[in-house]
Residue frames as qw, qx, qy, qz and C-alpha x, y, z in Angstrom:
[[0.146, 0.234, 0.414, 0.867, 2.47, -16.82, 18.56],
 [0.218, 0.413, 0.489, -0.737, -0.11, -13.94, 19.63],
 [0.281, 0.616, 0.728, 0.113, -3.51, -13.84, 18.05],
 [0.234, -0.317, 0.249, 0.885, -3.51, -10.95, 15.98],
 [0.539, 0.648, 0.506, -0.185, -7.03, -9.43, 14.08],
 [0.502, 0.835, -0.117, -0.190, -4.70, -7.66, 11.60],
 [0.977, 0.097, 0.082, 0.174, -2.09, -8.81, 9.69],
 [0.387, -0.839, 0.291, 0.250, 1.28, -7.79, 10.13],
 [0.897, 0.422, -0.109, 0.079, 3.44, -8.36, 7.12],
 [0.853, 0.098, 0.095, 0.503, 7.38, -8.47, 6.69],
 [0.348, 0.230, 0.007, 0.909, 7.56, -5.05, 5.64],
 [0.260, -0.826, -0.194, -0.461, 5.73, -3.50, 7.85],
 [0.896, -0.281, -0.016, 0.342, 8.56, -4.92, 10.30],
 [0.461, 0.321, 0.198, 0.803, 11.04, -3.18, 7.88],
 [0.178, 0.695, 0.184, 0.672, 9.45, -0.32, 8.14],
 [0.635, -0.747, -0.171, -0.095, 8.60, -0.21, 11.75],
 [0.909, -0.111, 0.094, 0.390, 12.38, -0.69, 12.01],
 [0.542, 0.166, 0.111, 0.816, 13.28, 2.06, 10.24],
 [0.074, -0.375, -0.459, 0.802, 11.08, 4.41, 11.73],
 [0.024, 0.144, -0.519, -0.842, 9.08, 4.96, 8.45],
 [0.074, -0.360, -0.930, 0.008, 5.87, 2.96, 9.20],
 [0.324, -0.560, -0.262, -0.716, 2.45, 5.34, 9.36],
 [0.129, -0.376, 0.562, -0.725, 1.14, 6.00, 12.69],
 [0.827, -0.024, 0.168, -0.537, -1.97, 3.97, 12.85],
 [0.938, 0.065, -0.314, -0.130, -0.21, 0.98, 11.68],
 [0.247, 0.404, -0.707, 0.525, 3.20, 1.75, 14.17],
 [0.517, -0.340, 0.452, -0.643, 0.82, 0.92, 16.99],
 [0.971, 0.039, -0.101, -0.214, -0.57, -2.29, 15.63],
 [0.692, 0.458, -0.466, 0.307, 3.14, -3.40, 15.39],
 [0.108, 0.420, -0.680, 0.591, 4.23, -2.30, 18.79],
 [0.824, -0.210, 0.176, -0.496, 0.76, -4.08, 19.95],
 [0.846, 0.404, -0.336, -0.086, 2.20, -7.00, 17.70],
 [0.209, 0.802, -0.356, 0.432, 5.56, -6.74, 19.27],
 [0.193, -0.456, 0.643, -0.584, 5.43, -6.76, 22.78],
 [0.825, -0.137, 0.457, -0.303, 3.80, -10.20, 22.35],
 [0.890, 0.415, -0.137, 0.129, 6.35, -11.83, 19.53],
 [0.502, -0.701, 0.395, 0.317, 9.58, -11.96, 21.16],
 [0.693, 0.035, 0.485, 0.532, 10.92, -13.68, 17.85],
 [0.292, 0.879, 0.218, 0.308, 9.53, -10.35, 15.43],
 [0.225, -0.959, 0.161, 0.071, 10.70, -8.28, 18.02],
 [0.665, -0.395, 0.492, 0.399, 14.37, -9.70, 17.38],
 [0.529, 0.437, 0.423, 0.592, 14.03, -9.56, 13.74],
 [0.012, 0.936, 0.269, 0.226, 12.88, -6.09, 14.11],
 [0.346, -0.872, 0.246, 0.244, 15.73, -5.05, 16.28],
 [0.596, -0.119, 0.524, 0.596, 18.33, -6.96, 14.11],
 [0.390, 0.727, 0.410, 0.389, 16.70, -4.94, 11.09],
 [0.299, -0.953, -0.021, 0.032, 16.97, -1.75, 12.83],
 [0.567, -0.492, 0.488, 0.445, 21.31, -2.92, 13.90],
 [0.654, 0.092, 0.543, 0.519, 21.57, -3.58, 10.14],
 [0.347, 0.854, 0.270, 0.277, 20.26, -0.37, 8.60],
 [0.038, -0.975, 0.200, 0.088, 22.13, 1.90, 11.16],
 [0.662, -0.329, 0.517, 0.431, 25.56, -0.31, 10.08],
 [0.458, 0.564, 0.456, 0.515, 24.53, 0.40, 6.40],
 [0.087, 0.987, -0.029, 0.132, 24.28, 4.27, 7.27],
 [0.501, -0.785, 0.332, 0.149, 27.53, 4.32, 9.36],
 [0.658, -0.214, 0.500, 0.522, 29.51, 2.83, 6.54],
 [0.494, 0.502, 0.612, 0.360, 27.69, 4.48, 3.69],
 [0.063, -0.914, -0.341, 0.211, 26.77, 7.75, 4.66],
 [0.281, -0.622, 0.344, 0.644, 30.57, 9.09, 4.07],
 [0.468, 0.250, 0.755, 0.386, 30.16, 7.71, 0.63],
 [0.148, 0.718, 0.680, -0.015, 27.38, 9.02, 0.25],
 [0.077, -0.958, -0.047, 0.271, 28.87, 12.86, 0.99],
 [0.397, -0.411, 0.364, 0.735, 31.58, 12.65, -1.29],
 [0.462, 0.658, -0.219, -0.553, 31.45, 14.36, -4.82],
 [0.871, 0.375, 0.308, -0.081, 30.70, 12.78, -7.58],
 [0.529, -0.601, 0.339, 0.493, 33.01, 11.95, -9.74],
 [0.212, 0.492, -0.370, -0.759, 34.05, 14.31, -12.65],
 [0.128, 0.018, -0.828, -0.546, 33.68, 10.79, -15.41],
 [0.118, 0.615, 0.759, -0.177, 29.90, 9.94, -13.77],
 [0.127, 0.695, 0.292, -0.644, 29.11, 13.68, -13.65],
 [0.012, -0.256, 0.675, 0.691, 30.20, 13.87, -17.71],
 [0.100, -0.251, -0.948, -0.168, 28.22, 11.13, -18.34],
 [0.150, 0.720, 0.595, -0.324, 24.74, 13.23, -16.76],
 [0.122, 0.595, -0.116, -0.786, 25.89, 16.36, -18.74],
 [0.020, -0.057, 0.896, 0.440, 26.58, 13.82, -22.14],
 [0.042, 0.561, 0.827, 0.004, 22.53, 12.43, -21.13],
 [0.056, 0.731, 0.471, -0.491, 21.13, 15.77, -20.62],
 [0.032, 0.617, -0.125, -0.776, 22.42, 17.38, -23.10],
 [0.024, -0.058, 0.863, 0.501, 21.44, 14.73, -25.52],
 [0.600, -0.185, -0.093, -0.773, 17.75, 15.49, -24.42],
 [0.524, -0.059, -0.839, -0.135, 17.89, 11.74, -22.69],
 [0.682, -0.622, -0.244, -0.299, 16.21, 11.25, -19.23],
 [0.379, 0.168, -0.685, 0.600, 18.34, 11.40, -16.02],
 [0.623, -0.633, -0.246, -0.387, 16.64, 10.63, -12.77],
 [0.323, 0.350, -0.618, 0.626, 18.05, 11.00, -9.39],
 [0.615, -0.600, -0.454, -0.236, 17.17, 9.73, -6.62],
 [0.148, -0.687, 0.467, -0.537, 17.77, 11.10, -3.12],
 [0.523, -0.185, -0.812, 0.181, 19.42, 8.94, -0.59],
 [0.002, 0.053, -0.694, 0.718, 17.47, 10.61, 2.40],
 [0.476, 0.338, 0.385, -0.715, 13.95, 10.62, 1.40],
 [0.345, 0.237, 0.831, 0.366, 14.25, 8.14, -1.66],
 [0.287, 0.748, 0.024, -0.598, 12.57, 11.15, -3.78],
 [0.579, 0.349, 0.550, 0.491, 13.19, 10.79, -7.55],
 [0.004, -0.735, 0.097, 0.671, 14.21, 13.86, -9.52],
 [0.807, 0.380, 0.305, 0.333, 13.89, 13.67, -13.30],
 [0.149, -0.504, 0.411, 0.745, 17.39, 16.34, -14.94],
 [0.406, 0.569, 0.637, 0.324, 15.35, 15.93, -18.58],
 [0.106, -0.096, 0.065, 0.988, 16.20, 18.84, -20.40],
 [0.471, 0.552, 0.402, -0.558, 12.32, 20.75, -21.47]]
């Protein structure tokens, strides 16, 4: 195991993995990295499992919603209740809350 002055957690792994990691801490990781051979495996097996989750989901993901959900937001919104959506590319949050 390489000596390491900063600490490298789980999800910074995760994130490194998904390409999502800040820039100042993607270096520490790929410092991190290229001396853990066992991270570096988790880190690629993370990496195989997200793009298997897009490649099955992703069609999903582009079909239309369907008419009894899409009721069900008009039903909330029009009852003044809260509807929040979240985006699956940029995990954003939208509240639909009428004013």
């Amino acid at each position: 195991m390489p000596i390491c002055l900063e600490i490298i957690t789980e999800e910074d792994l995760h994130l490194y993995a998904d390409g999502r990691l800040e820039a100042d801490r993607r270096e520490a990781v790929g410092d991190y990295l290229s001396e853990d051979d066992e991270a570096l495996q988790r880190v690629e097996a993370y990496h195989w499992q997200t793009a298997e989750l897009h490649r099955w989901l992703c069609p999903v993901i582009a079909e239309p919603v369907p008419e009894r959900l899409a009721a069900i937001v008009r039903s909330a919104i029009s009852q003044n209740r809260s509807v929040v959506v979240v985006s699956s590319e940029d995990r954003t949050r939208q509240s639909l809350r009428t004013p």
